[in-house]
N, C-alpha and C positions, 0 to 999 in steps of 0.2 A: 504494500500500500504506500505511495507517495502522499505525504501529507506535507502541504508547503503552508510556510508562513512568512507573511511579506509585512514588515515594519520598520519605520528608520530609526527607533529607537532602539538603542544596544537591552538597556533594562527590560521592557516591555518584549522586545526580542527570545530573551533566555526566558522569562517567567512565562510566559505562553509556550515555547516548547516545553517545559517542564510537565504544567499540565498537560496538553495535549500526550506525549511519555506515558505520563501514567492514566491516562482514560484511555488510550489506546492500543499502547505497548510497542506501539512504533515508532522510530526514532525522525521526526519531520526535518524538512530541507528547509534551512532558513536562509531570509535575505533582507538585508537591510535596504535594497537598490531594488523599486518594483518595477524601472526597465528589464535589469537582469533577470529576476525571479516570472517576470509575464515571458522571459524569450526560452527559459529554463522548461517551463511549464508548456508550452509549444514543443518541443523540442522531447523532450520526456514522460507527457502525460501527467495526472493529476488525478487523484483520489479523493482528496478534499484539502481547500485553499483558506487559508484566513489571513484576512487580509486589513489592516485600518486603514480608516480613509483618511486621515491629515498625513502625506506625505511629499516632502518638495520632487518638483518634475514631472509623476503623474499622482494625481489622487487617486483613492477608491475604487470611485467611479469610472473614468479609465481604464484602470485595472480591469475590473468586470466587464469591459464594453469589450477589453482587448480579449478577455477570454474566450466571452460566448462568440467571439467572430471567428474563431478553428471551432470547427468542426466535430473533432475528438473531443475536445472538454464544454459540451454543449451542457451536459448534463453532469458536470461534473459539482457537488455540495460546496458552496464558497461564501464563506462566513466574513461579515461586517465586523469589523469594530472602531463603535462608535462612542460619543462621548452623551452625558445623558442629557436628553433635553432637543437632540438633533433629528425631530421627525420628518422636518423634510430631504435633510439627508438622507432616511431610512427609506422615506417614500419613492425618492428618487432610485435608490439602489435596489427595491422591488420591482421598480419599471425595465429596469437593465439586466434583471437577474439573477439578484442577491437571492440565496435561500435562505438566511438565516442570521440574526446579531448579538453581537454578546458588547453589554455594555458596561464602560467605565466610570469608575471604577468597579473591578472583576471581582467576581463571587465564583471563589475558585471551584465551591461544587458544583456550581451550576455549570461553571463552564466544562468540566469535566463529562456531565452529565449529557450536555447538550453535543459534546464531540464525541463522545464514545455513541449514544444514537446516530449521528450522521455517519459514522465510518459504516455503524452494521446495516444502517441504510446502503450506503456506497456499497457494500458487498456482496448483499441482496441482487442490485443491479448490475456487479460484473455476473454472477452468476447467470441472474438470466439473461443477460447477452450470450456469453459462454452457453449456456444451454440451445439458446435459438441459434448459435451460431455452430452448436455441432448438430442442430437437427436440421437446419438448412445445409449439412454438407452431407448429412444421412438422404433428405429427401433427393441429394445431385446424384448422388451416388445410383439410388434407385434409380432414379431416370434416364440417368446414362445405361444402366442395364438393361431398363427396358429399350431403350431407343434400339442398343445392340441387337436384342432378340428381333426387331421389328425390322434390323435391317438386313440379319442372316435370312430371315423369311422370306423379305423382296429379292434375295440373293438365290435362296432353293427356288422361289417359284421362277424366278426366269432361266434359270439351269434346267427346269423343266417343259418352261413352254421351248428352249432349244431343240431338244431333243426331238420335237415334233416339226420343230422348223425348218426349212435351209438355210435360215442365218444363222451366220457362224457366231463365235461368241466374240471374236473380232471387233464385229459389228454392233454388237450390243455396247459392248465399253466405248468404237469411238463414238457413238450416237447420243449417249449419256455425255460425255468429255465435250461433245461439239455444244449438246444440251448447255451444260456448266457457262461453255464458253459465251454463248450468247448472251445468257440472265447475266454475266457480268457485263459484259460489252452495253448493253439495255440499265445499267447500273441498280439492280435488284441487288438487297442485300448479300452480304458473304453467307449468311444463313441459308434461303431460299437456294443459292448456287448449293449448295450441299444438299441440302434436302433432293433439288432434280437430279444431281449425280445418282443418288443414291435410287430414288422413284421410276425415273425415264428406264430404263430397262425391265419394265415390267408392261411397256405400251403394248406389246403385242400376246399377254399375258391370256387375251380371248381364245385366240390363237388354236388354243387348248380344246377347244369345243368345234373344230373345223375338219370336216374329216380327209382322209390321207389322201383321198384321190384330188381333189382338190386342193390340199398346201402342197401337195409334193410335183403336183402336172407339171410336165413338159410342155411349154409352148403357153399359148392364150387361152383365157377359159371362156367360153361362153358365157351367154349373159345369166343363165340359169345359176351356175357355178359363179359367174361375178358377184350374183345377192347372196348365195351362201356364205364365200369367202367376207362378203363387208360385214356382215352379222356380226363379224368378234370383235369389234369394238364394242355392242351391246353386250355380248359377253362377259369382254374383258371388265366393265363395268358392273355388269352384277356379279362377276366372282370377288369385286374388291368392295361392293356399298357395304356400305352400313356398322360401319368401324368407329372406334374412337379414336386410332391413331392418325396424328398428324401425315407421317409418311404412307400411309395406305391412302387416307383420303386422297395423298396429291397423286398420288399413283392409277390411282380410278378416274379422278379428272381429266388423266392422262390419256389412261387406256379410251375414253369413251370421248375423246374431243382431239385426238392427232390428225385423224382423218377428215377433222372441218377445211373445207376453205374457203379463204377469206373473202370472196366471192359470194360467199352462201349456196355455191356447187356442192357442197361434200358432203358425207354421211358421219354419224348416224343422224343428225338433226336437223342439218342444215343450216347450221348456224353459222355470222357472217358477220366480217370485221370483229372488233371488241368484246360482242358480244358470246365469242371463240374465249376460251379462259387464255389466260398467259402463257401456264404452260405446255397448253393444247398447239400453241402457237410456234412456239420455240421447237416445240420435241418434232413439229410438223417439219421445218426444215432440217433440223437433222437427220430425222431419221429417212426424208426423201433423198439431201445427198447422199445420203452412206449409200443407199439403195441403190442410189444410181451408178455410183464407182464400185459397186460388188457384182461378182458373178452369182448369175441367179441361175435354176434351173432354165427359163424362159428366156435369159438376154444375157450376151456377155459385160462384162465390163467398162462402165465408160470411162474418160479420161477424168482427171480432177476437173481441168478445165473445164472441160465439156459442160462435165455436173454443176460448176460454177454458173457455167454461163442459163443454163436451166431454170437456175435459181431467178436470176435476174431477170430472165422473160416471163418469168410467170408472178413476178412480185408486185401484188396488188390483187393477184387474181387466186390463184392457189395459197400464195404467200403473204404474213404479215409482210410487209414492205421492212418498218421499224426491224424487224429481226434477222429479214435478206442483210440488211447495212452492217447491221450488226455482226452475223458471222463472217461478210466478204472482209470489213475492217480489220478483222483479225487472220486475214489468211494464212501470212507465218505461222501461227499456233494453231488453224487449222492442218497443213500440212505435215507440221508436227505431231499433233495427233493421230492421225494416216500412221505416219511415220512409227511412231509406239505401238501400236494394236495391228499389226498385221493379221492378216486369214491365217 
C-alpha cells in the first residue's frame, strides 16, 4: 500500500506519519514539496494521499485537481487537512474531489480511526478491481477458445465440401487471402479482415447438397443442371442459419449472397448494388478471379491478366465497382498470393 503524505511543515510532517504507522502498519512516503510528491504519485501510484492545503507553490486544491487529472488515481482516498473554521475551503475541495478531512488541531484517535477505515476501504477496491480484472481475462480466455472451436469447424467443413468439389484447396486459401485483401484495400477494420479470412472459405459450403453428376461434369451443363447447381447457395445458407456465432453468421451471409450481382442479375435473390451485403460483394470477386485463372473440369486456365481484365469489364455489372478498384490496386499482393497457394 502506498500511503503519501504531502506537507511543508517538517513537525506536522513526522507526527502525521506516525499516526498514519500505527492505524495502518504501513510505513507512508513523505514530502515536504507537493510538486515532487503530485509527480511521485503519477509516477508510482497511490493508495491513499493526505495532503494540507496551506502550502507555498501549489495549494491543496491543486494538489487534488493534479491528481484526479491521471487516470490511475481517479479513485484513489485523498484526505484534506484543514484548519478549523475553513468550510469553504472544504467545500471547495469536495467539488474537486477530496474524500475526506481531518482537522487542526488533530485528534490523534480520530485521525487514526479515520485512516485505518480508508486504507480497508482502499483495499476492498484493489481487490475488486483485481477480481474483475482476473474474470475479464477468464471471460478472454473462454472466448478465445470458443472463437478456436468455431474456426476448426469452418476449417473441417470446407475440407469437406472439397472433397466433393474440383476446387483444389489452393483455391480456397487464395480466394479467402484475395477476400482479406480487398476488406483492407475498402478500409474495413483489421477485425472484419480476419473474421473473412477465416469465413470466405466456407462460400461454397452448399456445394454439399449438389449431386456428382452435376459438380463433377465435363463441359456445360444445361439449363436443367444450371438450377440445380445455383441451389447451393440456398443450401449453403440453410446448412449455416440460425447460429449465434459471429463467424458462422458471416459465413452464411457468405455462402447465400456470393452469387448476387451487382446488377440485380444473380441468384439466389436477386439482389442489386448495396443492397448485396459486403461480404457477398468482396468474396464475389475473389472467388470469380481465382475461378477464372484455375483449371476446371469445363475450361482451362486463364491468364492472370486475362482474369484481371474480366474483372474490369464486368464492374458495375457482375461487380461491386468499389471492390474491382480495390483488388486491381493491390495487384502486387495479388500476384503474391497466386504466388503462395499454388494447385
Amino acid at each position: 500500500m502506498n500511503i503519501v503524505i504531502v506537507d511543508d511543515n517538517a513537525v506536522n510532517l513526522t507526527l502525521m506519519a506516525a499516526l498514519a504507522r500505527a492505524a495502518t502498519g504501513f510505513e507512508p512516503v513523505r514530502f515536504d514539496d507537493p510538486v515532487r510528491g503530485l509527480a511521485w504519485c503519477r509516477s508510482n501510484g497511490a493508495d491513499l494521499i493526505i495532503v494540507d492545503f496551506m502550502m507555498p507553490g501549489m495549494d491543496g486544491h491543486q494538489f487534488i485537481e493534479g491528481i484526479r487529472a491521471s487516470a490511475h488515481l481517479a479513485d484513489v482516498p485523498v484526505v484534506m487537512v484543514t484548519a478549523a473554521g475553513q468550510s469553504a475551503v472544504r467545500r471547495r475541495a469536495l467539488e474537486i474531489g477530496a474524500t475526506d478531512f481531518l482537522t487542526k488541531p488533530v485528534d490523534s484517535t480520530e485521525i487514526k480511526l479515520r485512516l485505518r477505515n480508508l486504507v480497508q476501504l482502499r483495499q476492498a477496491q484493489n481487490l475488486l478491481r483485481d477480481r474483475a480484472a482476473h474474470l475479464a481475462a477468464e471471460v478472454k480466455t473462454a472466448t478465445e477458445a470458443i472463437e478456436s472451436r468455431e474456426r476448426e469447424l469452418i476449417t473441417r467443413l470446407s475440407r469437406a465440401a472439397e472433397f466433393r468439389d474440383p476446387e483444389t484447396g489452393g483455391h480456397i486459401q487464395r480466394m479467402a487471402h484475395y477476400s482479406a485483401l480487398i476488406a483492407r484495400q475498402l478500409g474495413e477494420p483489421e477485425s472484419f479482415q480476419e473474421a473473412l479470412l477465416t469465413a470466405a472459405p466456407m462460400h461454397d459450403i452448399g456445394k454439399l447438397g449438389t449431386p456428382d453428376h452435376i459438380l463433377l461434369k465435363k463441359g456445360s451443363l444445361n439449363d436443367e443442371e444450371l438450377v440445380e447447381m445455383h441451389r447451393h447457395a440456398e443450401i449453403g445458407e440453410r446448412i449455416l442459419a440460425g447460429t449465434d456465432s459471429p463467424l458462422l453468421r458471416l459465413a452464411c451471409q457468405i455462402a447465400a449472397s456470393h452469387h448476387e450481382k451487382f446488377d440485380g442479375s444473380g441468384y439466389p435473390h436477386g439482389l442489386a448494388g448495396e443492397a448485396i451485403p459486403l461480404p457477398g460483394r468482396i468474396v464475389a470477386v475473389a472467388d470469380v478471379f481465382d475461378a477464372l485463372n484455375s483449371t476446371r473440369p469445363y475450361k482451362p486456365a486463364w491468364s492472370m491478366d486475362d482474369s484481371r481484365a474480366y474483372l474490369e469489364k464486368h464492374s458495375g455489372a457482375h461487380f461491386d465497382p468499389r471492390c474491382v478498384s480495390a483488388f486491381v490496386d493491390a495487384w502486387d499482393e495479388v500476384l503474391a498470393i497466386r504466388a503462395r497457394f499454388p494447385d
